[in-house]
N, C-alpha and C positions, 0 to 999 in steps of 0.2 A: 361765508368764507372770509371773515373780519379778519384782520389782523394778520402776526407773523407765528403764533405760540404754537404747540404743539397739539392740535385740535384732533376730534376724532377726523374731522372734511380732512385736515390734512396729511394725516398719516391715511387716510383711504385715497387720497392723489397721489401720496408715493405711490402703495401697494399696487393701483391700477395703472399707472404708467410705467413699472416695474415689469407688469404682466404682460402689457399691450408695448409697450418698446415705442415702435415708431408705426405701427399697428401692417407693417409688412408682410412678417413669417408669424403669426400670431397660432399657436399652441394650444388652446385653450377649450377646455370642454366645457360642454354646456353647464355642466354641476358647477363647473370654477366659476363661469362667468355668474351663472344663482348666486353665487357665495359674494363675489364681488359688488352686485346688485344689490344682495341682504344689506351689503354695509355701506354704502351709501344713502341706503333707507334709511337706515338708523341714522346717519350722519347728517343727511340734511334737514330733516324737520325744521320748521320756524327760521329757517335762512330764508331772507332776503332775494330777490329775485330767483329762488331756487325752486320754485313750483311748479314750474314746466316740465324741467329735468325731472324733479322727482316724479310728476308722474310719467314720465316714459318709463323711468326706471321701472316703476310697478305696473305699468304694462307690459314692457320688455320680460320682468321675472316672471310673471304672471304665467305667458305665453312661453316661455323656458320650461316652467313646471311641467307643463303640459304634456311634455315628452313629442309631441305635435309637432314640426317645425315648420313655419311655415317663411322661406327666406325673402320673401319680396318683405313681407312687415317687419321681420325682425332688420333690413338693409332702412328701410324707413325708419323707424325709432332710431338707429345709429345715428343716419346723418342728421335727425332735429335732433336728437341730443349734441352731435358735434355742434349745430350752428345756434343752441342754447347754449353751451357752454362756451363758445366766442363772445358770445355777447355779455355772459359773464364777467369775463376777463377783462372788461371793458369798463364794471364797474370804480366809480370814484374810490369805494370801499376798500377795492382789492390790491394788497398789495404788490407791488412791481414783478415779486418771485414768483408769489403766488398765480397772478396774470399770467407768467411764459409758461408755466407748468399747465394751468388750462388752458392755453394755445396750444400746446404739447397734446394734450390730451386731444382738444378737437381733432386736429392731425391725424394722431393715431386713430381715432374712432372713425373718421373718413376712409384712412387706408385700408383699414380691416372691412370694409364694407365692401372691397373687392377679393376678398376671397371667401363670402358666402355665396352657395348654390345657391340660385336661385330658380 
């Protein structure tokens, strides 16, 4: 998540902070969330501290696919991915905007983890 330009990572942090808001009243079906998943897959490869995250992500989609739900694992994968993507945000690498928007994101992935059944 280098720099300021207009990367695939950072048009996929608009898109999903877009989606997820402040992660409160979150809308969002499970196909959306896959779709959202796919692109971040795509996005992160070869980034820098970003191998944790990605792989939840592809466990997260994995277990989406499924049609399965199982919400104690998918409320897990949330909050490591929120407290990888803080630690993100942390990096030297990242810029200042970029940082508040994945602060933003952790947040939101936090908050949405209270309105799965679990």
């Amino acid at each position: 998540m280098e720099g300021t330009g207009t990367t695939l990572e950072h048009r996929m942090l608009n898109d999903t902070l877009g989606a997820l808001g402040d992660g409160h009243t979150i809308t969002l079906t499970p196909e959306q969330g896959i779709l959202l998943l796919e692109g971040w897959h795509n996005a992160l490869p070869g980034d820098v501290g970003a191998e944790r995250v990605l792989s939840e992500i592809e466990t997260l989609r994995d277990h989406l696919k499924t049609g399965q739900y199982d919400g104690e694992k998918i409320r897990h994968l949330l909050l490591s991915m929120a407290s990888h993507t803080l630690t993100l945000s942390h990096e030297p690498s990242v810029g200042e905007s970029t940082a508040h928007q994945l602060r933003q994101l952790a947040n939101a992935l936090r908050n949405f983890t209270s309105q799965i059944d679990l």
